[in-house]
Steps between C-alpha positions, in 0.01 A plus 500: 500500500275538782483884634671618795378682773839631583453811701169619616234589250766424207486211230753416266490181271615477132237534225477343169377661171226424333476705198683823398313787299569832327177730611624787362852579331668590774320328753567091620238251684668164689213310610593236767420213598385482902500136685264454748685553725578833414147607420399458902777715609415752215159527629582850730706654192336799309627600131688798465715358776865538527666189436860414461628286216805316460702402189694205481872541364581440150506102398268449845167364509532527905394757746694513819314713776720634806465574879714592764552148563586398108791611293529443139810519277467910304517354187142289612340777611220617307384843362274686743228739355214660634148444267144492526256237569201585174282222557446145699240314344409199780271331258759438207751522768693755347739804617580749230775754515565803206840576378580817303736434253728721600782656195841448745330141546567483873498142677157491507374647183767226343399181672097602410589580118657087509305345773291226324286241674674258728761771623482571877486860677516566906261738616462579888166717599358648781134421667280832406425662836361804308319666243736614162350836548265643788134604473420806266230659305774592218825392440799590260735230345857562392725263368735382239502203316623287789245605690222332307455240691416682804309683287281239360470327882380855627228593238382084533443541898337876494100490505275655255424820726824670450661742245863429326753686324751279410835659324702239370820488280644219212671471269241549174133483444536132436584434853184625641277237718140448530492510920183308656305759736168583655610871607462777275840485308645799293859427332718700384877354310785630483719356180886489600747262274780608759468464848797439603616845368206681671155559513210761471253360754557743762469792279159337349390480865507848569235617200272226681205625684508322824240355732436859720495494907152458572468147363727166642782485269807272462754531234749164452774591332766210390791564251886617379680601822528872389120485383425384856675794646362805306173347575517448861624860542246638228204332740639551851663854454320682160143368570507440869343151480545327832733177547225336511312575198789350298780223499791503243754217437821488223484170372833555340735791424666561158819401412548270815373133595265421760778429794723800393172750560276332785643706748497855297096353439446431884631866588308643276173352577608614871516803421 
């Protein structure tokens, strides 16, 4: 299927996977396929993009995409989840997303742990008009495993003149990765079997020495809903940092899907 420019500066088409791979216990790659056709209009896309995919129903090997103009029967409609883009390769012509392999085996999580090669996925992206993360001379990373990706894109894209503290939970020590960068990279995990029921992150955070005032700082901070929160608060009201030294976003919220949080996620990130 040929992708879509449906609204402005949006693609959606349906993918096809190439090859599936466990790169860490927890942690799932679905390589792609990408047409032609697709590559050209993936040319202005950046990994560590948000993209949106979309899960066929059970028994399906069909995507059905919808407008304002299109209705579909509910029981055709497929899953919507929110991911991120890790990698596009144009020369193998290849688009790689990573799946954590979640414990309550949500939608997504599932359909990564089966996909094989042959089964289809819908993903819809956004051209990159900016930068994952502004100009600094040091930055601080925060995230939990489904932040990784970001991650990964970030430390890939910074150059080799900058300092990075990167403070980043999983599950075990077997789920760390070997990130690709050419700035000065200092990690620091954070083991957590559990997520779901909580998570020491924020806490960890706080016995951190962080980048001081007199040097360009940025901290990205991506994680649990209640992680996100403490954080935001612990930068922007304990440490004074300016909304502009900083960005935090929930990628999900325990206990509750993606749909039944994104608006608790959007007000807090307005906050």
């Amino acid at each position: 299927m040929i992708m879509e420019n449906y609204q402005k500066k949006v693609m959606r088409s349906v993918f096809t996977v190439k090859q599936k791979s466990f790169i860490t216990p927890h942690y799932i790659r679905v390589v792609f396929e990408v047409t032609n056709e697709q590559l050209d209009l993936l040319a202005n896309v950046k990994p560590g993009s948000n993209n949106k995919i979309y899960i066929s129903p059970k028994g399906m090997n069909l995507i059905y995409f919808t407008n304002k103009e299109s209705s579909v029967l509910p029981e055709l409609l497929p899953v919507m989840r929110t991911y991120t883009t890790r990698s596009i390769d144009f020369e193998k012509k290849e688009l790689s997303i990573d799946f954590v392999a979640h414990s309550d085996n949500g939608p997504a999580s599932a359909w990564a742990q089966k996909a094989e090669a042959g089964d289809i996925l819908g993903i819809a992206m956004k051209e990159s008009i900016r930068d994952l993360v502004p100009q600094a001379n040091e930055f601080l990373l925060i995230g939990d495993a489904t932040a990784l990706p970001v991650m990964g894109s970030i430390l890939e894209q910074l150059p080799k003149d900058v300092h990075v503290k990167a403070v980043l939970e999983v599950h075990g020590k077997k789920d760390r990765i070997n990130f690709t960068s050419q700035a000065n990279v200092s990690i620091d995990w954070v083991y957590n079997k559990h997520p779901e029921k909580g998570s020491e992150l924020a806490k960890f955070i706080k016995r951190v020495l962080l980048p001081d005032t007199k040097t360009k700082r940025f901290a990205f901070v991506a994680a649990e809903y209640s992680t996100v929160k403490t954080l935001r608060s612990y930068f922007k009201e304990e440490k004074g940092w300016d909304k502009s030294e900083f960005t935090a976003s929930a990628y999900w919220k325990a206990g509750k899907s993606e749909s039944e949080s994104v608006t608790e996620r959007r007000e807090e990130k307005q906050d």
